[in-house]
C-alpha positions in Angstrom: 23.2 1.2 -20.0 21.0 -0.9 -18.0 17.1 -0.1 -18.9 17.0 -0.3 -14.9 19.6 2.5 -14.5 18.4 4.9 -11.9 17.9 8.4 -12.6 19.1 11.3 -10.7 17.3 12.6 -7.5 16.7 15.8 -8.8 14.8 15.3 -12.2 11.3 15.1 -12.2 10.3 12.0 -13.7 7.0 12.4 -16.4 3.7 11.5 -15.4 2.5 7.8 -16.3 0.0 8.0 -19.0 -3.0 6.2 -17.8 -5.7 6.5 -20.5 -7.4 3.1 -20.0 -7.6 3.7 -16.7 -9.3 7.2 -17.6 -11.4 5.4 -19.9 -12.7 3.2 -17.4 -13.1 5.6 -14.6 -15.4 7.9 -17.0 -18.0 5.0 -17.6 -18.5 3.9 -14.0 -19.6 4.8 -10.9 -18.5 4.4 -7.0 -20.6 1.6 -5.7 -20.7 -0.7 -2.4 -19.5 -3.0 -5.3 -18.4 -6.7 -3.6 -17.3 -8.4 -7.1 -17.0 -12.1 -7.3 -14.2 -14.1 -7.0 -12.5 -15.0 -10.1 -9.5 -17.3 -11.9 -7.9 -13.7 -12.7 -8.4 -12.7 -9.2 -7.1 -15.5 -7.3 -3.2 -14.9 -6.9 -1.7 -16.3 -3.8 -1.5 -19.9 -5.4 0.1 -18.7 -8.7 3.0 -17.1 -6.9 5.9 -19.7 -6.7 8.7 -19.9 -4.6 12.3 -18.8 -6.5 15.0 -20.7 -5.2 17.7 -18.9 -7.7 17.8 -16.1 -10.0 16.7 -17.7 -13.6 14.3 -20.3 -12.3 12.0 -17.8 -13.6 13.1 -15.2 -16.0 10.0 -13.0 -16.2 9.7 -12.9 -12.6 13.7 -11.8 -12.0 13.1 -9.1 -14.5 9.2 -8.2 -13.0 11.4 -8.1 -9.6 14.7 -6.1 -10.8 11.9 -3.1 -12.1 10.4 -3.3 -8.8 13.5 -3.3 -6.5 16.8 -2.0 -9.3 20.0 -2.7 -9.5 22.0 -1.4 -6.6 20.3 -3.5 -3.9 19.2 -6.5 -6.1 16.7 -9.0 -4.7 18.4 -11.9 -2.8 17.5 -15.9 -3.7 15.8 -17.4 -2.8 12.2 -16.0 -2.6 8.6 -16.3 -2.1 6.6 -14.7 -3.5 3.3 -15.5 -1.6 4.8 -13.4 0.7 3.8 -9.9 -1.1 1.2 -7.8 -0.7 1.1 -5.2 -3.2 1.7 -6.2 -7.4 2.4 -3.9 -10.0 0.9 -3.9 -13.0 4.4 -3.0 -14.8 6.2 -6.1 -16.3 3.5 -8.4 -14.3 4.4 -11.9 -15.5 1.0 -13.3 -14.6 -2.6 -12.1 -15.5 -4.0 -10.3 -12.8 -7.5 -9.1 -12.9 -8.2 -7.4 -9.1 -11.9 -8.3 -7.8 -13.4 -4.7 -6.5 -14.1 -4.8 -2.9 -15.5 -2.2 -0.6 -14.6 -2.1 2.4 -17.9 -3.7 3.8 -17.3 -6.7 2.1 -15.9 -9.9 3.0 -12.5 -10.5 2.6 -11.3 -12.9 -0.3 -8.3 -14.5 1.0 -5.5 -15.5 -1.3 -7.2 -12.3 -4.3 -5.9 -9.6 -5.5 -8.2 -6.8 -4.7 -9.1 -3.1 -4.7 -11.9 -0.7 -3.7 -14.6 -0.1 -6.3 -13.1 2.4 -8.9 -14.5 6.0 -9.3 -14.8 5.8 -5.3 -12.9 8.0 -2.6 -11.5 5.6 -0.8 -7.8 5.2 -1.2 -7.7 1.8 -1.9 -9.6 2.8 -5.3 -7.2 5.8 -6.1 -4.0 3.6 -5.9 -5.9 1.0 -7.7 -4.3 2.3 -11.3 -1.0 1.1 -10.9 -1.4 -2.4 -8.8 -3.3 -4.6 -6.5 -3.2 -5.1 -2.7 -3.1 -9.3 -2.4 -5.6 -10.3 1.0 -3.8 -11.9 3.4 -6.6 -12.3 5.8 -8.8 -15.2 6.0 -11.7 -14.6 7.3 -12.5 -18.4 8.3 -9.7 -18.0 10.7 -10.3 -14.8 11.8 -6.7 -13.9 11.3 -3.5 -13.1 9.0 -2.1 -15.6 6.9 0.8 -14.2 5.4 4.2 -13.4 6.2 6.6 -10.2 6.4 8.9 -10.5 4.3 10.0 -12.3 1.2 13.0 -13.7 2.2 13.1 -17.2 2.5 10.0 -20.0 2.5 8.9 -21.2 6.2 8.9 -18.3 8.5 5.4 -17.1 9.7 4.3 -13.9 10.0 4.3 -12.5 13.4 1.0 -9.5 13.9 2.8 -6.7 13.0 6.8 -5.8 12.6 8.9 -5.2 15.8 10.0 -2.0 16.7 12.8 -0.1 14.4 11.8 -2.6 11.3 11.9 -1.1 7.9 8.8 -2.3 6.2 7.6 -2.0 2.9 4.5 0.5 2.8 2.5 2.1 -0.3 0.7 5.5 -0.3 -1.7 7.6 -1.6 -3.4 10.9 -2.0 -6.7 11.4 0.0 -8.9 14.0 1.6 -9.2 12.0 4.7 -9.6 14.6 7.5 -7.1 12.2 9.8 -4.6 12.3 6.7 -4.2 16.2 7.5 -3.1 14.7 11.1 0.0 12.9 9.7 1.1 10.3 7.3 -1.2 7.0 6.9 0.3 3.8 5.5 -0.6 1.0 3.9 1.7 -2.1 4.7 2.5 -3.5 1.5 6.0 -5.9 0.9 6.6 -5.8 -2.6 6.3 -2.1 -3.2 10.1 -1.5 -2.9 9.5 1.8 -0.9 10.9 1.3 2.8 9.7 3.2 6.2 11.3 2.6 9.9 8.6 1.9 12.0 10.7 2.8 14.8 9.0 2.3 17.9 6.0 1.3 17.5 2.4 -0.2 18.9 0.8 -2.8 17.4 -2.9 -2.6 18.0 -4.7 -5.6 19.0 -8.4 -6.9 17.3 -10.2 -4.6 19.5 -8.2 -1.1 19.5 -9.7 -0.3 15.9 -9.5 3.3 14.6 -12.7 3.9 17.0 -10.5 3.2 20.0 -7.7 5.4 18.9 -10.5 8.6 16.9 -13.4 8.2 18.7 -14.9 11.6 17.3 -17.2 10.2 14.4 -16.0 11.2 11.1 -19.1 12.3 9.9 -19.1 14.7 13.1 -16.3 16.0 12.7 -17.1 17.1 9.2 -20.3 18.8 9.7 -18.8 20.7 12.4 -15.4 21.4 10.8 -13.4 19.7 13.1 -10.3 17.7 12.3 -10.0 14.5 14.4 -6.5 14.3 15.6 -6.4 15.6 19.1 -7.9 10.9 19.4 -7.9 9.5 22.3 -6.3 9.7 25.5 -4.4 5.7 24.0 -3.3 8.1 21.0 -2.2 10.5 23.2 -0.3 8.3 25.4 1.3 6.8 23.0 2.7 10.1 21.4 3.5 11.5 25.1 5.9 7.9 25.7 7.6 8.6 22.4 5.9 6.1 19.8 6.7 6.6 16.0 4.4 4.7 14.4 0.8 2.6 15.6 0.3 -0.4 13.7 -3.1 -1.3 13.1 -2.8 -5.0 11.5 -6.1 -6.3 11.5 -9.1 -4.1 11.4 -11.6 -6.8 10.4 -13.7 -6.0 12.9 -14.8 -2.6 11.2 -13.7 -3.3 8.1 -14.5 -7.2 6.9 -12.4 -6.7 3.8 -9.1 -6.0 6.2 -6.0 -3.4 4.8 -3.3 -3.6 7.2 -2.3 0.5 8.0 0.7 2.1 9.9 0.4 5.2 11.4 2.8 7.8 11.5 3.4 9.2 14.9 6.4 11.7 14.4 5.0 14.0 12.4 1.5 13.6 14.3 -0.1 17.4 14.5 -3.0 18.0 17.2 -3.8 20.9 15.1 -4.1 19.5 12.0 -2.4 21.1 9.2 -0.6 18.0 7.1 -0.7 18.6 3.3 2.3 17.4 2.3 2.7 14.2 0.0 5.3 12.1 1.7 7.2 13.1 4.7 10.2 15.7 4.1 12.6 14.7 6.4 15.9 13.3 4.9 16.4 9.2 4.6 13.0 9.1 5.7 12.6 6.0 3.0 14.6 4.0 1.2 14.6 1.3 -1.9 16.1 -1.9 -2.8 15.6 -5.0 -2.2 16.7 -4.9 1.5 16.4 -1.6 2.0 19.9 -0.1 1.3 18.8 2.6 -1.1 18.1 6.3 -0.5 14.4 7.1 -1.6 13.9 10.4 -2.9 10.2 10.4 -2.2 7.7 11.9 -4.9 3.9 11.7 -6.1 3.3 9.7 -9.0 0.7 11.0 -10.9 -1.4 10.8 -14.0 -1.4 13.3 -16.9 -4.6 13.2 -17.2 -7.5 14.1 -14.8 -10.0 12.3 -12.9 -13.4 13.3 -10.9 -11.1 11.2 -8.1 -7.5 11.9 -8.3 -5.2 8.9 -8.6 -1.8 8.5 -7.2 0.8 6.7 -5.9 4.4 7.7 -4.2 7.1 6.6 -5.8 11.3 6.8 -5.6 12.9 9.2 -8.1 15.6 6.8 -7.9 13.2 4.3 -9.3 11.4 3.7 -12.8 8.3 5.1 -13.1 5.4 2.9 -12.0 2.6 2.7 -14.9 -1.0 2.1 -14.5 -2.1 -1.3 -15.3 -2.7 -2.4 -19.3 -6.5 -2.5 -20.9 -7.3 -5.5 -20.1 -7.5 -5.2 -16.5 -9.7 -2.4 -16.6 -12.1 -3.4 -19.1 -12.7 -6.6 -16.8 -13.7 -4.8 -14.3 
């Protein structure tokens, strides 16, 4: 039996053991931490282009994990064009620089937020690295869609009824009990539609679309998701998702997020983990296999919870070896 076999949608797959993670985690502290560039950090050059499977071995097996059997990935490929690495079966030595979101972007590093932090982009940080895309010399987006291929440019955001390749976390985030927040990541293996969607422009950042300050809404126990009369619109003319592609402006070190407009709630309300509705994602490699959507999480606990969702189609994604921790 192949070690990539799937296993059945109904088993509960066992919960990643992520001591070194744990071990780091317990020693630090959340921080507006903007770590220096490093060799271990800098990925974008390092990723080749694969014309044909067995070009590189460790990559077509690094790749198989990620996307199975049943909808194998399709030659060739480059690989600059992901977003999002996995620690598991990583054939190269990456060591993610910790960047809060005040900091400048890196372009061309692997990155997360500062560990031991709320943000999401620290709690997913166990099990991979987001790769920055946006250059901040340019003022723009550098990297493309999708990994077939070698010379197609990435448009600003994925045209309407795309399936794109998103990662996900856990967080307390009063807008997550709104809906479902993405983070566009090609390389996951985890597919959403976008269906018809809106892709925001420099200036419609999350201010233009939840104008009620955060901090507000928190002291006076309110939950942000009535937005904006834009948000509004948008939900009233039948949008699924908002894409919000570059949000440099209030964020220098940019994550690219997709908003989930079908299952937006005025009233709040959201707890769930991924969305329940059936095909709602998918795997493979182009996504032609069903996603049986499920939290990853570790056994052990943490002042921040870690997570990430996964397919219980899928292998089970495993936080990242010693080394990269004890680097950071």
């Amino acid at each position: 039996m192949s070690r990539f076999a799937t296993r059945p949608a109904h088993s509960r797959p066992p919960p990643p053991e992520c001591t070194d993670y744990t071990r780091t985690v317990a020693s630090s502290r959340c921080g507006a931490n903007c770590t220096a560039p490093t060799y271990d950090s800098e990925v974008l050059s390092r990723l080749p282009v694969l014309s044909e499977r067995g070009q590189s071995p460790a990559w077509d097996t690094y790749l198989q994990r990620v996307y199975g059997d049943a909808d194998p990935p399709t030659y060739p490929i480059d690989l600059k064009r992901l977003s999002w690495l996995y620690y598991d079966s990583l054939p190269i030595r990456v060591v993610p620089a910790q960047r809060h979101p005040y900091c400048l972007a890196l372009y061309g590093h692997a990155w997360i937020s500062p560990l031991d932090c709320a943000f999401p982009t620290s709690r997913i940080g166990a099990f991979g690295a987001f790769i920055q895309h946006y250059d901040p010399s340019r003022g723009a987006l550098r990297g493309p869609t999708r990994l077939h291929g070698a010379h197609r440019r990435m448009p600003v955001g994925v045209e309407s009824h795309a399936w794109v390749e998103i990662a996900r976390t856990s967080t307390n985030h009063p807008l997550e009990r709104c809906s479902f927040w993405y983070f566009h990541a090609p390389g996951s293996g985890i597919w959403w539609n976008v269906g018809k969607t809106y892709v925001a422009n420099v200036t419609e950042d999350e201010d233009h679309w939840f104008p009620t300050p955060l901090h507000v809404a928190q002291r006076q126990g309110l939950l942000p998701c009535r937005g904006s009369e834009a948000l509004r619109r948008l939900i009233r003319d039948g949008y699924h998702s908002l894409q919000l592609p570059d949000l440099a402006r209030m964020y220098p070190n940019n994550h690219y997020e997709i908003v989930d407009l079908r299952h937006w709630s005025l009233k709040g309300g959201n707890i769930s983990q991924c969305a329940r509705s059936h095909g709602e994602y998918r795997s493979g490699f182009s996504a032609q296999q069903p996603c049986s959507c499920h939290f990853i999480q570790p056994s052990q606990t943490h002042r921040v919870p870690v997570s990430i969702i996964g397919c219980r189609e899928s292998r089970v994604r495993n936080c990242g070896p010693p080394d990269v921790y004890s680097a950071l």
